[in-house]
ZAMARGU-4260 file (C-alpha; in steps of 0.2 Angstrom, whole numbers, plus 5000, padded with zeros to 4 digits):
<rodrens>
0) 5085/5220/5407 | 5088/5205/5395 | 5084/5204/5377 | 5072/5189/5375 | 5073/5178/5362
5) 5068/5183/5344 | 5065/5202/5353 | 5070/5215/5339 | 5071/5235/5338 | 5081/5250/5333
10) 5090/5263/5343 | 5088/5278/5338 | 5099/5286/5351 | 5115/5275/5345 | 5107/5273/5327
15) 5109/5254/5324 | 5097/5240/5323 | 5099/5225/5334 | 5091/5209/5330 | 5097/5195/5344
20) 5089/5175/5342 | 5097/5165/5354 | 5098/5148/5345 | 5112/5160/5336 | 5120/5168/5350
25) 5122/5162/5365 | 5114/5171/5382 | 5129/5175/5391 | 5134/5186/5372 | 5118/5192/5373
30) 5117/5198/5392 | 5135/5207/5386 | 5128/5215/5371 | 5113/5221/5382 | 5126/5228/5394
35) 5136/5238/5381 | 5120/5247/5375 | 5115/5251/5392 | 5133/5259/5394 | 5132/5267/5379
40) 5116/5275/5386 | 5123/5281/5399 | 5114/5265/5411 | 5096/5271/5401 | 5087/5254/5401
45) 5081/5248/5384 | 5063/5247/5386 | 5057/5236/5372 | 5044/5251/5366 | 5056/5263/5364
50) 5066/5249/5354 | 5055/5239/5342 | 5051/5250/5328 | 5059/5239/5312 | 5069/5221/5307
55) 5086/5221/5300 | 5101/5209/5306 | 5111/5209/5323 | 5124/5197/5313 | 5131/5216/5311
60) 5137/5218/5327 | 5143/5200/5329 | 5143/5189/5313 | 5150/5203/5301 | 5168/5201/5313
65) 5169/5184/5303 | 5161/5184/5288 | 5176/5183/5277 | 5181/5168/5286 | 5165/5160/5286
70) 5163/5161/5267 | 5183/5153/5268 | 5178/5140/5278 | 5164/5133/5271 | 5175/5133/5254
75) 5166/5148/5243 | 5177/5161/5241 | 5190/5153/5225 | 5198/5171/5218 | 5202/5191/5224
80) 5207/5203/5218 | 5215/5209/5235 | 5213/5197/5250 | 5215/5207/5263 | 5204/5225/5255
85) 5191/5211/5252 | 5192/5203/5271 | 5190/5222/5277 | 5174/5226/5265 | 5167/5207/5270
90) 5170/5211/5290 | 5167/5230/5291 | 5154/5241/5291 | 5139/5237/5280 | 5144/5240/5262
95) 5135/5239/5244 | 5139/5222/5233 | 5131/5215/5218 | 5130/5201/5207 | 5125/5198/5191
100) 5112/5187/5181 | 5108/5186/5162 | 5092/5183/5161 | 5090/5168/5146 | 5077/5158/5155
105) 5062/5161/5165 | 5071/5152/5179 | 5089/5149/5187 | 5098/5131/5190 | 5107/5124/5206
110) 5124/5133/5196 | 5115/5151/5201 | 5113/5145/5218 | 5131/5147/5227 | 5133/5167/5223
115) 5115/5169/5229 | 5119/5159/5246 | 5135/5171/5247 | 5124/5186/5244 | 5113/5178/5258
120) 5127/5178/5269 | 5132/5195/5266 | 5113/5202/5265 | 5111/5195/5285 | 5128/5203/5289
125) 5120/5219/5283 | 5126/5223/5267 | 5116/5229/5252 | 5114/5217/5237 | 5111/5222/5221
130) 5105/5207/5210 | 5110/5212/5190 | 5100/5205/5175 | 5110/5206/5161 | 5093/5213/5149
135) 5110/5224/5139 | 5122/5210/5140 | 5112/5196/5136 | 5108/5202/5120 | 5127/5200/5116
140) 5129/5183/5127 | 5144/5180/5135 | 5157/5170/5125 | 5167/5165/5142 | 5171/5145/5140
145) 5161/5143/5125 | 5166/5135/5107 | 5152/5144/5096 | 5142/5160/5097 | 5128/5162/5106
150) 5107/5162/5099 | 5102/5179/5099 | 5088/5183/5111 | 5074/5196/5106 | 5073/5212/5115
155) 5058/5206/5127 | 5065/5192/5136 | 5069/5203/5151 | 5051/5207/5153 | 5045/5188/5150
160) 5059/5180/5161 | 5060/5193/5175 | 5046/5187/5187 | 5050/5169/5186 | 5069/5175/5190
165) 5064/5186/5205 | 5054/5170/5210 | 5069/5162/5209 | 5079/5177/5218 | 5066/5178/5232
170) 5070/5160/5238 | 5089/5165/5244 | 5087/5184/5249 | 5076/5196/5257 | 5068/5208/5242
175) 5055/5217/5254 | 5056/5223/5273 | 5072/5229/5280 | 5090/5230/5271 | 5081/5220/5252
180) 5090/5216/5240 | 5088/5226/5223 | 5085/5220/5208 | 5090/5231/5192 | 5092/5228/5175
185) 5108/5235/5167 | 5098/5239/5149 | 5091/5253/5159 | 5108/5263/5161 | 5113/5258/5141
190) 5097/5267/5134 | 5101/5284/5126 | 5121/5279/5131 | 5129/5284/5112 | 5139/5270/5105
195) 5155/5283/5100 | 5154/5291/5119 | 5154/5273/5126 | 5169/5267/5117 | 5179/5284/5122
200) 5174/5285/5139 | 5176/5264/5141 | 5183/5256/5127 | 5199/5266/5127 | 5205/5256/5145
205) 5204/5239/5136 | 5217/5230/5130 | 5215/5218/5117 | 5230/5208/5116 | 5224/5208/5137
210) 5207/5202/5131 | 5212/5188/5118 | 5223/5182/5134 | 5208/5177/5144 | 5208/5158/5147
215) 5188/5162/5145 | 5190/5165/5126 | 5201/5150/5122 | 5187/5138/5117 | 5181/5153/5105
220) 5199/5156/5097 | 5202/5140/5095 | 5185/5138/5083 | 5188/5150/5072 | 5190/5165/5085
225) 5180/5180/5092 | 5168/5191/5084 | 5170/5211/5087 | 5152/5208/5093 | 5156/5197/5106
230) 5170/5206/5113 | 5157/5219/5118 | 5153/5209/5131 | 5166/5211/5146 | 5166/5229/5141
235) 5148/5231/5145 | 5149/5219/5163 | 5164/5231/5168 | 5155/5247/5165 | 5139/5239/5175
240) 5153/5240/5192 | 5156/5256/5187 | 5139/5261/5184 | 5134/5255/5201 | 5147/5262/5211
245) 5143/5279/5204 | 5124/5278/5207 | 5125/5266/5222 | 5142/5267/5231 | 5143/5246/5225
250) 5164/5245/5231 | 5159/5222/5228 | 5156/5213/5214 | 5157/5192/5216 | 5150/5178/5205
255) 5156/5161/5198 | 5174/5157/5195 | 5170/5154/5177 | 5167/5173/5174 | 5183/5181/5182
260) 5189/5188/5168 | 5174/5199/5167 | 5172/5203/5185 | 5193/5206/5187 | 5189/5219/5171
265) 5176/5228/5180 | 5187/5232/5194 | 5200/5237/5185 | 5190/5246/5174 | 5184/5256/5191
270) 5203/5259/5196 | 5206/5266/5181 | 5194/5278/5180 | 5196/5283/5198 | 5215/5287/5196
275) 5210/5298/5182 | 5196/5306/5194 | 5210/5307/5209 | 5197/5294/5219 | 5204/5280/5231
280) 5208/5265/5218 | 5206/5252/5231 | 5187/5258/5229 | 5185/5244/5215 | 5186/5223/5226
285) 5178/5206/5217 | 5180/5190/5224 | 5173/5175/5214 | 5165/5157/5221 | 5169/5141/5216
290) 5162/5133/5201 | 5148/5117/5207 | 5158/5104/5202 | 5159/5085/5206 | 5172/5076/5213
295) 5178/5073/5195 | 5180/5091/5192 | 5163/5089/5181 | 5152/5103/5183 | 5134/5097/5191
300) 5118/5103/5188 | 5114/5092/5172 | 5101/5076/5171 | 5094/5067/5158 | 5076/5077/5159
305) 5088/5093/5156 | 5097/5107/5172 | 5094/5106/5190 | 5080/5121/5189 | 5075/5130/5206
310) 5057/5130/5198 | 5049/5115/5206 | 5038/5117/5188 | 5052/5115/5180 | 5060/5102/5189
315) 5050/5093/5203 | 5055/5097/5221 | 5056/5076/5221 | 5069/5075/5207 | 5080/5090/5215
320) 5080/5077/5232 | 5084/5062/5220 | 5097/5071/5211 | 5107/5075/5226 | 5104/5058/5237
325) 5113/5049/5220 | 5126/5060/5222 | 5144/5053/5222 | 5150/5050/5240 | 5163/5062/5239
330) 5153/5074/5237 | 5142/5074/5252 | 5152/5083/5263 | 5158/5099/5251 | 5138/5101/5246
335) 5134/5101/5266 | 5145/5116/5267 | 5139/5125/5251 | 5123/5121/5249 | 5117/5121/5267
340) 5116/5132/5281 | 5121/5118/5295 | 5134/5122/5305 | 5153/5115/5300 | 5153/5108/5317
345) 5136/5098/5312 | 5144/5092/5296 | 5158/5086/5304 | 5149/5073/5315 | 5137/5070/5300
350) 5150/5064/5290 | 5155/5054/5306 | 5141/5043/5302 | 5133/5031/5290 | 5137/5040/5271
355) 5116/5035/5266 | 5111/5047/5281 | 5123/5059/5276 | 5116/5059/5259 | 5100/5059/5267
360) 5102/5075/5276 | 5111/5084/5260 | 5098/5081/5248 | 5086/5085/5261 | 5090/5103/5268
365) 5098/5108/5251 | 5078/5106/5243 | 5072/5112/5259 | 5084/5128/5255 | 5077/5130/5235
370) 5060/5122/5239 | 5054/5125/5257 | 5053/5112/5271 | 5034/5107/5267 | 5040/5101/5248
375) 5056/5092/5256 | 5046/5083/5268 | 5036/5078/5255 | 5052/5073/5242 | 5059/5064/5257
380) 5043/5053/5261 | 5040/5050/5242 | 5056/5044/5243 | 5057/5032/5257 | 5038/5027/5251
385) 5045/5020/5233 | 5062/5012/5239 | 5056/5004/5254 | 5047/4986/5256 | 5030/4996/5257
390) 5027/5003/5239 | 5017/5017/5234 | 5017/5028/5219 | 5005/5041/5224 | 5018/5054/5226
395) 5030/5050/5213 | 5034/5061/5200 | 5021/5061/5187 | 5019/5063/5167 | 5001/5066/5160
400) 5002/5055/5142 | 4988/5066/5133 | 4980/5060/5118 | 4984/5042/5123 | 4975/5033/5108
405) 4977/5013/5116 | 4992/5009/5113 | 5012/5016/5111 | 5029/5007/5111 | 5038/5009/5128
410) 5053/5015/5121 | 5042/5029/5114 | 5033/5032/5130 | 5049/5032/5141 | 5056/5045/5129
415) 5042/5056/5130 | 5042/5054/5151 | 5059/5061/5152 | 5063/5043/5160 | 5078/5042/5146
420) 5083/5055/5134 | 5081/5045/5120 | 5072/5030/5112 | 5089/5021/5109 | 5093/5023/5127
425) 5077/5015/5131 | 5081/5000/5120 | 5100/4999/5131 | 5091/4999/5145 | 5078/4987/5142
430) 5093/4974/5134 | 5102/4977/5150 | 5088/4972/5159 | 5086/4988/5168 | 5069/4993/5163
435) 5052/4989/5172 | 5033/4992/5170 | 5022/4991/5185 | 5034/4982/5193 | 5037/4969/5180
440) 5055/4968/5170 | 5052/4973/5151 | 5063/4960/5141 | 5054/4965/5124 | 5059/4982/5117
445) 5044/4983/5104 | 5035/4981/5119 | 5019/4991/5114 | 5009/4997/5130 | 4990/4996/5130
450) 4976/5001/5141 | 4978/4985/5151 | 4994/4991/5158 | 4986/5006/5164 | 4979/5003/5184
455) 4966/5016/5187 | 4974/5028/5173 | 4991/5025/5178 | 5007/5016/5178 | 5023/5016/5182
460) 5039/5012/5175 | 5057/5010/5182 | 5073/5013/5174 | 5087/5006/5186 | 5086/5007/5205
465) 5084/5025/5206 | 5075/5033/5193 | 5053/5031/5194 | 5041/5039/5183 | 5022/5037/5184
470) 5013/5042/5169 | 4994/5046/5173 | 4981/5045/5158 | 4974/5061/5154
</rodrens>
């Protein structure tokens, strides 16, 4: 018999799952995994009864063979600590990985969002992710690329910040059914862990002439150096590989290029100790992404209304679309390949095309990826509503002015919509001539607007060609 599309099962007899769709895999593939099976059974034929008793990932069988060199392709993978024991750990057998979060906001930005796409693609191959917030090491704060210290967090952030993170979490990977991720919080394994027993057990394998020699504490040296406090910090993320090898089995860490240091002293720190324990040292792999960064080598991710959040409350689904259609055009194909599932094949004849479609399609399926399909429909025909010949604001992004008491300058309103950061810019803008209200170019910046500028409680003001902002009386 054939496996039909989307059927699923598990084999208890061979003891792997097997998940076949055919817009992945083509049928002739599927037909010869179907006939291996039946081999392996000894010509038994796999009655869908016998099979289907839970989900997991068929990618196991045939995606896992290339997975090292799909995350190359696509441009992820930036540093290793041992190319070809990372290829083997990436392509093999299912195997325990993690990443790591600290958790200083109730929500993650587009920055979070490449090691949670690469944990996605390891999580379908069949691997185990462990997703980390930091609730120990964000206390201390990372000083990696930074030029002051930290703000000191209280010690219930975690708790506050948690579900809006696993929200966030839960947009990229699976964290119920079969093979889900696992979220854990390393300030569980630092309670009752006695501050002279850590440092002899851990603090004794760090170097500190090694430490101070870590590009990611130049910017901290050079303004007036580290705190002993601070240093605390890459002892504490090492130990969290260590900690989850011994309790889990985790042989991968990976994350953001910007914390190898931290992630190279973890694996070390795991090679060290299993010399000492007469364990395999190769045990201990990380491999870190590349940083999002524009075609100027400037990271992305920041707007005038604040970060690129994943939390549409936080940042409407309809600002994440605009931000990446105004996207330099060099950009366009290196975010298809990152940021988007779509074939490299696909992306090559996109980029074939006109750039505007290209851009189109980017910004499009990366906020259907964070957002979901019905909110990028949505952002899509908002958008084509307010920059086509046919104008209409009902979808446009939206600021309830409360407490409106009949009149307010528009520099102050515009400030206070997020349409410019400040007043001053609002004053550039409006001498530049790049400011409109309803439509009508504001030349005066004392402007004061007045409940005649409000059309059915609402107006809408322009800044430029691409930024829209309709403020609603409420």
């Amino acid at each position: 018999m054939c496996l039909q599309k989307r059927e699923v099962g598990w084999c208890e007899t061979l003891g792997i799952y097997i998940e076949v769709t055919l817009s992945e895999y083509n049928l002739p593939l599927v037909n010869k995994v179907n006939e291996v099976l039946c081999t392996k059974l000894g010509g038994t034929t796999i009655n869908s009864s016998y099979v289907c008793r839970t989900f997991f990932i068929f990618r196991r069988f045939i995606m896992n063979k290339k997975l090292f060199e799909t995350l190359q392709e696509r441009g992820y993978i930036y540093q290793m600590t041992n190319e070809e024991e990372v290829r083997k750990l990436l392509n093999g057998k299912p195997i325990v990985a993690y990443a790591g979060f600290d958790p200083t906001a109730d929500s993650l930005h587009i920055g979070h969002c490449l090691p949670l796409i690469m944990a996605k693609y390891l999580q379908d191959a069949g691997h185990k992710i462990i997703v980390v917030l930091g609730g120990a090491t964000a206390m201390i704060g990372d000083p990696s690329g930074r030029s002051d210290m930290r703000k000191m967090v209280s010690n219930d952030f975690v708790d506050k910040n948690r579900p809006g993170l696993e929200k966030a979490i839960g947009k990229f990977l699976k964290l119920d059914g079969d093979n889900p991720a696992l979220i854990v919080n390393n300030a569980d394994w630092y309670k009752g862990y006695d501050y002279i027993d850590f440092m002899r057990d851990i603090g004794v394998h760090f170097n500190v002439n090694k430490m101070l020699a870590c590009d990611a504490y130049k910017n901290r040296l050079e303004n007036g150096g580290l705190t002993f406090f601070e240093m605390g910090y890459m002892l504490m993320q090492a130990y969290d590989f260590v900690y989850l090898n011994r309790k889990y089995g985790c042989r991968l860490e990976f994350g953001g290029s910007d914390q190898w240091a931290n992630i190279l002293a973890g694996a070390d720190l795991g090679r060290k100790l299993s010399i000492m324990e007469g364990k395999d040292a190769e045990t201990f792999q990380a491999f870190t992404n590349v940083l999002l960064l524009n075609a100027d080598g400037v990271k992305m991710g920041k707007t005038e209304k604040g970060a690129v959040w994943v939390d549409k409350n936080k940042f409407s689904p309809y600002d994440f679309y605009q931000y990446f259609y105004n996207c330099d055009d060099r950009d366009v194909e290196k975010l298809l390949k990152i940021l988007t599932y779509l074939p490299l094949d696909k992306i090559a004849e996109i980029m074939k095309g006109d750039i505007r479609e290209a851009k189109r399609i980017m910004a499009y399926e990366i906020t259907k990826l964070v957002h979901g399909e019905d909110e990028a429909k949505l952002a899509l025909e908002t958008a084509q509503k307010l920059f086509g010949s046919q104008q209409n604001i009902d979808n446009a992004p939206s600021y309830e002015l409360i407490g409106f008491n009949g009149e307010i300058s528009i520099t102050e309103l515009c400030e206070k919509a997020k349409v410019v950061a400040t007043r001053s810019e609002a004053r550039r803008a409006i001498e530049q001539g790049g400011l409109s209200l309803n439509n009508n170019k504001v030349t005066n910046v004392n402007y004061i607007v007045t409940n005649k500028d409000f059309v059915d409680n609402a107006l809408l003001i322009k800044k430029g060609k691409k930024t829209f902002m309709k403020v609603v009386l409420k």
